[in-house]
DOSEDREN-630613 format. One record per residue (C-alpha): residue in one letter; residue number from 1; x, y, z. Coordinates in Angstrom, 2 decimals. Example, Ala and Ser with C-alpha at 12.3 -4.5 7.8 and 13.67 -1.06 7.14 Angstrom:
BEGIN
type:seq:px:py:pz
a:1:12.30:-4.50:7.80
s:2:13.67:-1.06:7.14
//
This chain:
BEGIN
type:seq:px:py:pz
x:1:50.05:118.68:125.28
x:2:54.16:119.11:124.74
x:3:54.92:116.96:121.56
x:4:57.27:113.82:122.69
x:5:58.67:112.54:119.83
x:6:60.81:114.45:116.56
x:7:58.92:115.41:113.43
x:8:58.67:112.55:111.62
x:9:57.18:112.03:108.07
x:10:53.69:113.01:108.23
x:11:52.91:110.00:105.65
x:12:54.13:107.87:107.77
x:13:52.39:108.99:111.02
x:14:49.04:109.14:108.96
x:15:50.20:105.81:107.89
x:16:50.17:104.79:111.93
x:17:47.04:106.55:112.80
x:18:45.15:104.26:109.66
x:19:46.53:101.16:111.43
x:20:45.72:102.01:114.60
x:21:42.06:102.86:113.93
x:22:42.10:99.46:111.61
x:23:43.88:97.79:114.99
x:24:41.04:99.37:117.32
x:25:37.89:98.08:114.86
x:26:39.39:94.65:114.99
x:27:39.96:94.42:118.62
x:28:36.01:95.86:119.13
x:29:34.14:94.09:116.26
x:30:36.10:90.82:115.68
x:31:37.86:90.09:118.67
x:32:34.87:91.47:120.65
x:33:37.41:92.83:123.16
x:34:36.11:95.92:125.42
x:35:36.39:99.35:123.63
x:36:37.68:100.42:126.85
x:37:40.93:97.74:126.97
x:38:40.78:98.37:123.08
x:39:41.71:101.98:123.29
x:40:44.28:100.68:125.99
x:41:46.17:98.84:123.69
x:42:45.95:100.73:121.11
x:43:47.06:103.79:122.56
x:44:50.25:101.85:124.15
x:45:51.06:100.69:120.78
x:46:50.59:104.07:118.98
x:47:52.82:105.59:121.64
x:48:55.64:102.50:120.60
x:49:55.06:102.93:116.90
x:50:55.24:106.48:116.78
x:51:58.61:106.86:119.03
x:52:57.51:108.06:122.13
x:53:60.07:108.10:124.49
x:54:59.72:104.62:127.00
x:55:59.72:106.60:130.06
x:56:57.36:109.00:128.45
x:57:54.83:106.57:127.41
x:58:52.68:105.63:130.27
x:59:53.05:109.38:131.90
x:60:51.50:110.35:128.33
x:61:48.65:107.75:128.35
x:62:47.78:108.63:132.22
x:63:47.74:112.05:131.15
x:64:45.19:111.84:128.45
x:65:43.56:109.56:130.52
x:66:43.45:111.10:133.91
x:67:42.32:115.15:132.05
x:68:39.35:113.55:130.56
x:69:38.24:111.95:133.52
x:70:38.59:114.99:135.35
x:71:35.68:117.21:133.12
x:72:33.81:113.80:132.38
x:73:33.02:112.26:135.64
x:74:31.90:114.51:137.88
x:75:29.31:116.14:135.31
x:76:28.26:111.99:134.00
x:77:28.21:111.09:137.74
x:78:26.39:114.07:139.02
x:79:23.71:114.08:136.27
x:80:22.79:110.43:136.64
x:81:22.05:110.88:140.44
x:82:20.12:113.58:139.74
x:83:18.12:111.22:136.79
x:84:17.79:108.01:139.00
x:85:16.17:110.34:141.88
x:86:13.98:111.91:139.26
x:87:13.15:108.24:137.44
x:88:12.27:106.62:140.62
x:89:10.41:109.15:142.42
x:90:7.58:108.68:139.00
x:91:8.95:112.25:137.90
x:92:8.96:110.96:134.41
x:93:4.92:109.43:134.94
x:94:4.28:112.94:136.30
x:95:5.98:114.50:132.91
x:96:4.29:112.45:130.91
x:97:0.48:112.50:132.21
x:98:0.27:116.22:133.13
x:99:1.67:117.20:129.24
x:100:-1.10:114.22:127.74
x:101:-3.58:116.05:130.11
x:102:-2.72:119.48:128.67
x:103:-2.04:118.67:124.78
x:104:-4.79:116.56:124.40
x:105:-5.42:113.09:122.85
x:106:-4.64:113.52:119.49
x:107:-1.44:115.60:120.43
x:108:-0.30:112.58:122.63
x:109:2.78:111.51:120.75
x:110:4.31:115.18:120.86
x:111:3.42:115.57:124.29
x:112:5.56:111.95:125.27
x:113:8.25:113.96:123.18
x:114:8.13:116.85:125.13
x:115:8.45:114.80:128.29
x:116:11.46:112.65:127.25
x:117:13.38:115.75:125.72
x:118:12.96:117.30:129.46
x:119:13.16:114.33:131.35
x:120:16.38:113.81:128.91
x:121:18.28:116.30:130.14
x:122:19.99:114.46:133.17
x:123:19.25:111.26:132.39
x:124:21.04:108.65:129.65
x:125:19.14:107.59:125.95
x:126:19.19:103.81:127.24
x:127:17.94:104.76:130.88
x:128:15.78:107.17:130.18
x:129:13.42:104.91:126.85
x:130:13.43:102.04:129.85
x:131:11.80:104.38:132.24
x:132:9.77:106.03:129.22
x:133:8.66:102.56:127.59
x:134:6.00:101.44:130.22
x:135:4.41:104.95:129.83
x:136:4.73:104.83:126.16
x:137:3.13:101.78:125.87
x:138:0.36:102.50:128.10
x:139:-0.40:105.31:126.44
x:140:-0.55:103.83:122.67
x:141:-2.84:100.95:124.43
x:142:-5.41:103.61:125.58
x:143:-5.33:106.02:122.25
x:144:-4.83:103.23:119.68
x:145:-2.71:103.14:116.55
x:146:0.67:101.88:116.16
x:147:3.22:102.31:119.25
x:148:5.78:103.92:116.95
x:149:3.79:107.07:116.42
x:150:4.14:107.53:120.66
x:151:7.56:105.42:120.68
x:152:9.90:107.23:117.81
x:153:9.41:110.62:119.16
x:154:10.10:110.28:122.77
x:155:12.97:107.99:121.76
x:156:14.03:110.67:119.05
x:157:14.17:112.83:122.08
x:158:16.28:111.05:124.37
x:159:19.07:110.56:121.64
x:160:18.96:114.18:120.44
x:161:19.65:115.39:124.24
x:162:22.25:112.41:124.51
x:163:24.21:113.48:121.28
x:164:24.00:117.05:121.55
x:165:23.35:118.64:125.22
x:166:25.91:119.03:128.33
x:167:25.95:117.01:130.89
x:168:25.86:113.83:128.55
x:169:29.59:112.29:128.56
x:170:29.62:112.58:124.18
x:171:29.47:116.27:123.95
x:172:30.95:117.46:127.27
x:173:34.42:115.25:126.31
x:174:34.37:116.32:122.71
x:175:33.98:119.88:124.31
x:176:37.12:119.07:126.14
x:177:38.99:117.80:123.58
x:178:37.95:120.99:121.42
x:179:38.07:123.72:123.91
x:180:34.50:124.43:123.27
x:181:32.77:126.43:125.73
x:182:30.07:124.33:128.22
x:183:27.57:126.99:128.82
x:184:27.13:128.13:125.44
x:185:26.90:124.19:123.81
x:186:24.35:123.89:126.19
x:187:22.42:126.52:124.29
x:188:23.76:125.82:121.16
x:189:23.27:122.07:121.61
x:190:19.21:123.00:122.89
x:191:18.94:125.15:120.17
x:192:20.03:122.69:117.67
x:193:18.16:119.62:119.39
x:194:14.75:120.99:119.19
x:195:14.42:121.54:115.57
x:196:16.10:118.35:115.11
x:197:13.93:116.10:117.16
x:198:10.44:117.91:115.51
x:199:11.58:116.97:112.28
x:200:13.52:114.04:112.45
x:201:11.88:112.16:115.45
x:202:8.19:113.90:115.50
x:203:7.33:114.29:111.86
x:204:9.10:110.70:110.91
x:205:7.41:109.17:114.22
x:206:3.79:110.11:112.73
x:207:5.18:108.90:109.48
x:208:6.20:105.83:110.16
x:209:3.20:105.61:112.90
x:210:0.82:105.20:109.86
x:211:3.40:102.76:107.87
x:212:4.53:99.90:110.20
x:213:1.98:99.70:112.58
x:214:3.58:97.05:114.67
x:215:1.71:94.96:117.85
x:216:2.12:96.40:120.92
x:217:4.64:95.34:122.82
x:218:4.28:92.60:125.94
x:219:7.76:92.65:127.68
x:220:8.27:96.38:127.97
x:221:8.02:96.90:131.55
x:222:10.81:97.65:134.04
x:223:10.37:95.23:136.90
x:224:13.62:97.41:138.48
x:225:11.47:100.65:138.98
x:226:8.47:100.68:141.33
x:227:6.92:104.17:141.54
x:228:4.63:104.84:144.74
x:229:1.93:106.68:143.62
x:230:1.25:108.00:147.00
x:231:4.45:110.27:147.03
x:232:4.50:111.23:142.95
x:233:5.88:114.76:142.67
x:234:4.03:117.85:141.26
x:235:4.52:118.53:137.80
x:236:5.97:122.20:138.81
x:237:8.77:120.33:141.35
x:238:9.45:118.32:138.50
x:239:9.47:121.05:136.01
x:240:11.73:123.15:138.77
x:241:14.05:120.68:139.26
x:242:14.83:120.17:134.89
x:243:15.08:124.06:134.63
x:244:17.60:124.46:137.65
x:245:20.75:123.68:136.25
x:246:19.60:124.98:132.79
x:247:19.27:128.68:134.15
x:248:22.59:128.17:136.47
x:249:24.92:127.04:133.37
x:250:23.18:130.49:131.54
x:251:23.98:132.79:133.91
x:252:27.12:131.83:133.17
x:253:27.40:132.55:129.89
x:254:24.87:135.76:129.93
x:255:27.43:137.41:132.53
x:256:30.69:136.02:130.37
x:257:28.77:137.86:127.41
x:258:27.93:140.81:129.33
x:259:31.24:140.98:130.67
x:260:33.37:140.73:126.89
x:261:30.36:143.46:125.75
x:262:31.39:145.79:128.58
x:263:27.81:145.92:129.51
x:264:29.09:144.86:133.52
x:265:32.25:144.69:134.84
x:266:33.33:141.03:135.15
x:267:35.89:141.09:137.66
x:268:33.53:141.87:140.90
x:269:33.37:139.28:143.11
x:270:29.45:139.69:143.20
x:271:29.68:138.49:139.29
x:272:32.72:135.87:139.77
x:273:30.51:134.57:142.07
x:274:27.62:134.01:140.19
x:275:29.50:132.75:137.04
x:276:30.95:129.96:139.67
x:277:27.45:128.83:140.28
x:278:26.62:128.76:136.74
x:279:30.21:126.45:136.38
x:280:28.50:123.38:135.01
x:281:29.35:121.05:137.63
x:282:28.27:123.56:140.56
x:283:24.73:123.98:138.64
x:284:24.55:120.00:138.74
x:285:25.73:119.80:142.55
x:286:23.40:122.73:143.47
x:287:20.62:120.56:141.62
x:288:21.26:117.61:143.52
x:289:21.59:118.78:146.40
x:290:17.74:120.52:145.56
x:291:16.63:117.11:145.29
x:292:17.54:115.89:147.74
x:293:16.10:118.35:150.60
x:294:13.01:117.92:148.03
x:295:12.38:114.28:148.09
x:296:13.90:113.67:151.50
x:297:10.82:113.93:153.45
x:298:9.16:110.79:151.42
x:299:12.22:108.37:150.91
x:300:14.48:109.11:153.45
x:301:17.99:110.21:153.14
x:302:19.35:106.76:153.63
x:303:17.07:106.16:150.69
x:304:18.17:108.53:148.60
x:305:22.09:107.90:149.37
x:306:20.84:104.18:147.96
x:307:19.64:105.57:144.85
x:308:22.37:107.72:144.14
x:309:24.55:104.74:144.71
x:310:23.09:102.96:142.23
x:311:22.96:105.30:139.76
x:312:26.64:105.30:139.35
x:313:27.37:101.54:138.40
x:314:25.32:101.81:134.74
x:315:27.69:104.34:133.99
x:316:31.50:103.43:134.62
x:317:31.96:101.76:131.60
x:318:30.85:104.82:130.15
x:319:32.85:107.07:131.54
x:320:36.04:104.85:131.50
x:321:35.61:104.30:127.61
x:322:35.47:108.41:127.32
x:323:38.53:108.44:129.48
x:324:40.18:105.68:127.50
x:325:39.23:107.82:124.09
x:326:41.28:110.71:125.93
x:327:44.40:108.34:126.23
x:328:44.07:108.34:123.10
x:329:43.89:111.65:121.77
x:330:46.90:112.91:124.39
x:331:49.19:110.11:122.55
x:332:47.74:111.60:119.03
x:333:48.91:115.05:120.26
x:334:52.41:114.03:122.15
x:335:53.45:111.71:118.80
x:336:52.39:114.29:116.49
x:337:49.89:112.66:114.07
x:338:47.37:115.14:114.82
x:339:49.52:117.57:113.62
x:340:49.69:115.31:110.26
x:341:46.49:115.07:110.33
x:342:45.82:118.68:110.29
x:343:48.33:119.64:107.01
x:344:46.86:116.59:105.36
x:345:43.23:118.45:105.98
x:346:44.56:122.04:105.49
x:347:46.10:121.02:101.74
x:348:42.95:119.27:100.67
x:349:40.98:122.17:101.96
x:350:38.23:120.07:103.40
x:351:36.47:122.30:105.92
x:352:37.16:121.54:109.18
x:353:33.70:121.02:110.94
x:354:32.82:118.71:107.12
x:355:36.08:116.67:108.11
x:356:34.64:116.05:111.62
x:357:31.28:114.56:110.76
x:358:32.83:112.41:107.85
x:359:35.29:110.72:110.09
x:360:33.20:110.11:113.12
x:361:30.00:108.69:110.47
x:362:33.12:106.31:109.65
x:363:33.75:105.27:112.99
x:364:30.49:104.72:113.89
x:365:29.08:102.63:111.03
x:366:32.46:100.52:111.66
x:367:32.06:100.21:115.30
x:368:28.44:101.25:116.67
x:369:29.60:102.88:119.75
x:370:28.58:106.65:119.44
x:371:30.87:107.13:122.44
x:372:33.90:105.46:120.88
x:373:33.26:107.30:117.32
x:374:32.88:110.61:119.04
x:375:35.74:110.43:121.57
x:376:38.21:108.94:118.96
x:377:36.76:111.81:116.15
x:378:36.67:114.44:118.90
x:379:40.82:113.18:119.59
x:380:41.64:113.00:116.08
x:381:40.16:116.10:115.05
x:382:40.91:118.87:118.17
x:383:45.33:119.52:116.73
x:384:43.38:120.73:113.38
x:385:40.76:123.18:115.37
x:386:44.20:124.42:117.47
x:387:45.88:125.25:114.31
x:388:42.94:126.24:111.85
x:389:42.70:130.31:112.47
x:390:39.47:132.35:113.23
x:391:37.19:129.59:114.79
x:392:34.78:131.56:117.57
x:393:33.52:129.92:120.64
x:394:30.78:128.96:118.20
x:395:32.40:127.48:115.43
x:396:33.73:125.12:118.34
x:397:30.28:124.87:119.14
x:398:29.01:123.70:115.72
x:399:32.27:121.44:115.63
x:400:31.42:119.37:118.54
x:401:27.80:119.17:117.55
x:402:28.98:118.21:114.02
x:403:31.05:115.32:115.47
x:404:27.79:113.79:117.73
x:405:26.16:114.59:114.57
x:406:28.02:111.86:112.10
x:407:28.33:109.54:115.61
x:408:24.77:109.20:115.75
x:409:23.59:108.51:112.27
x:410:23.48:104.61:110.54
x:411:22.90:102.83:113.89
x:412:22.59:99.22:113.21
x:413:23.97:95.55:113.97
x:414:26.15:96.81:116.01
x:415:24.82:99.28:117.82
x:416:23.20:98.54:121.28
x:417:20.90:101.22:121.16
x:418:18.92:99.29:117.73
x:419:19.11:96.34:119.93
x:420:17.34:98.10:122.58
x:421:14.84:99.43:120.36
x:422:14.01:96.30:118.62
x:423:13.56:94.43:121.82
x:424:11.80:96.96:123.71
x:425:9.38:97.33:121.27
x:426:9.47:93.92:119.81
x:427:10.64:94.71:116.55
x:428:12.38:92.36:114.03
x:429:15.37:93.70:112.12
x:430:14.01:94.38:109.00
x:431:11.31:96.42:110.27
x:432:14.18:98.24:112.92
x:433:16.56:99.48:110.13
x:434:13.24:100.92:108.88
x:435:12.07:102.93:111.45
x:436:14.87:103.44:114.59
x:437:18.07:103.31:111.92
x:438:16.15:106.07:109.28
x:439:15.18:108.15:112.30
x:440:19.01:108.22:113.59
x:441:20.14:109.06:110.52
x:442:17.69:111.69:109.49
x:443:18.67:113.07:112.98
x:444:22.20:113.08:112.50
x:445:22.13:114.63:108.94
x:446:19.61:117.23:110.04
x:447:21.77:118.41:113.68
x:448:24.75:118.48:110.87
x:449:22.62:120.28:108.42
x:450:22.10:123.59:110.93
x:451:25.21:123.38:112.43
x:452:27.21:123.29:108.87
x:453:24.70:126.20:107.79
x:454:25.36:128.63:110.73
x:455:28.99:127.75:110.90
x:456:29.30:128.97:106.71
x:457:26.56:131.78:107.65
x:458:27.98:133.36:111.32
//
């Protein structure tokens, strides 16, 4: 974005950026005003402060705004039709049973994390351990023990594929912001998830299993989803349906790779055409539109249309506080205190994918909101990735993964995802920062861990 405003004093355009970051955790925390109208206001008065031209102002806020939006909603909105169909239908029960059935009793609690980390592909962390919960429950109730041995790894999984893996709204705007290529932080982001959620969500989950072992929970089921058991999928539709998209958004990036290696040529149309379907938002409409000629014959189009409907009112506030964290970031670039930003970073010599998980762990101990921390890191941190020299397609990888990384560790108080944990499970506090807030931040630390590793390594 063209820079509005004249090189001013970089101290005093880091000295804006501080106050307006102070400004946005009072507005959220004290004044308990929407992060959405929070980032409103505070990009306006950034834009003021920082001498952005009055006629330039809103044009530079709708900008920000509006280019978010455009990557963001169709992949958030697509990929929570795709879940609700999936949820309702008992996909998830089907999951979950047929991977018990196959690993066994004592292997239950890694087969419920198997299910969740494929069942949390399309779907959202909060969604997805409400659909999960009834299931998990059940489950602990016929094997015994405490619930968090089944509980912390399916819930582990569902936040590692929330932080980390395209189409969730954290990593496809920080990708945005960054430049980052989708297809290959879906692999990356996979790749990094799986290792993350064994030992940070499986190993702690068995753990902490044989530590707290909790009552089981009485108010855990979902009065909102009623699965007929007459028209439950097969585990292979299910299973089809998951992989879909996942092979689409690869071809993708196998032909791009193929293409730069001189393997194929990458300019026939027969190739451009494929690499369109692999486009991530094509993979998720072509997925859709799978399920719905596959579950059409038991629900019904009209249905169907119902359910995808729905689907779409849990997440506008979702996708407007992403789009609000890209207001942001385009008044950052047009006033020029991401530029600051970046000589501040380059002089101390902080690396830049360090800087990026420092900042957004700051954000989100202040705030909770893993959204608002990554968005606001993501905008803070993408004029230093334009100017720092020799970062690959994967270092942007690792950067964006290192940003979801320091927004998901520390969740507490403020956080609705410990609240949703502690009442789904009928924790108190104490016993919460215990269990859900150690396994967050063991699962932060760890996805940071890799990514920091391969980016000093590759």
């Amino acid at each position: 974005m063209e820079q509005l405003v004249q090189p001013a004093d970089p101290l005093m355009l880091l000295t804006i950026a501080a106050l307006a970051i102070i400004a946005l955790l009072i507005l959220i925390i004290k004044l308990k005003v929407h992060a959405f109208v929070s980032l409103t206001i505070v990009s306006l008065g950034t834009a003021i402060a920082t001498g952005v031209a009055s006629d330039k102002v809103v044009p530079t806020m709708m900008s920000g705004f509006g280019g978010t939006l455009a990557s963001v909603a169709l992949l958030v909105g697509l990929g929570a039709m795709i879940g609700k169909i999936l949820e309702i239908s008992g996909g998830a029960q089907v999951l979950a049973d047929t991977l018990i059935g196959r690993f066994g009793e004592q292997k239950a609690p890694m087969a419920l994390g198997v299910a969740s980390l494929m069942f949390g592909f399309p779907i959202f962390f909060d969604a997805g351990l409400v659909v999960m919960m009834p299931i998990i429950l059940s489950v602990a109730s016929r094997f015994g023990g405490s619930p968090l041995k089944y509980a912390l790894p399916s819930a582990g999984a569902f936040a590692v594929m929330h932080a980390f893996v395209p189409p969730h709204p954290g990593p496809v705007a920080a990708s945005e912001f960054l430049g980052a290529n989708l297809g290959l932080l879906l692999v990356v982001g996979l790749l990094v998830a799986i290792p993350t959620w064994y030992i940070g969500a499986y190993l702690f989950g068995q753990y902490a299993g044989k530590k707290f072992n909790i009552p089981l929970s009485k108010a855990f089921f979902n009065a909102d989803t009623i699965v007929d058991a007459s028209k439950l999928p097969k585990f292979t539709t299910v299973m089809s349906i998951l992989v879909l998209p996942v092979i689409l958004i690869c071809l993708d990036t196998g032909l791009h790779t193929l293409a730069v290696a001189g393997v194929i040529d990458g300019n026939t149309p027969l190739v451009e055409f494929l690499r369109m379907l692999g486009k991530t938002p094509v993979a998720l409409l072509i997925t859709l539109l799978v399920c719905l000629v596959i579950f059409a014959k038991d629900y019904g189009m009209a249905k169907l249309e119902k359910l995808c409907g729905d689907s779409l009112a849990p997440i506008c506030g979702v996708v407007l506080v992403t789009g609000a964290g890209g207001m942001f970031g385009g008044v950052l670039r047009s006033s020029g205190i991401g530029d600051a930003l970046a000589g501040v970073l380059t002089d101390t010599g902080m690396p830049v994918i360090v800087a990026a998980f420092v900042i957004a762990t700051c954000l989100r101990v202040a705030q909770g909101s893993a959204t608002v921390a990554l968005t606001t890191t993501a905008a803070l941190i993408a004029p230093v990735v334009a100017v720092t020299t020799g970062l690959s397609d994967l270092d942007l990888c690792f950067i964006v993964i290192a940003i979801a990384s320091g927004a998901t560790v520390l969740s507490h108080f403020n956080d609705s995802g410990f609240w949703l944990v502690s009442r789904l499970l009928e924790m108190d506090e104490k016993t919460t920062l215990k269990t859900w807030t150690v396994m967050e931040t063991l699962l932060g630390t760890i996805a940071f861990i890799i990514v920091a590793t391969l980016s000093f390594v590759l």
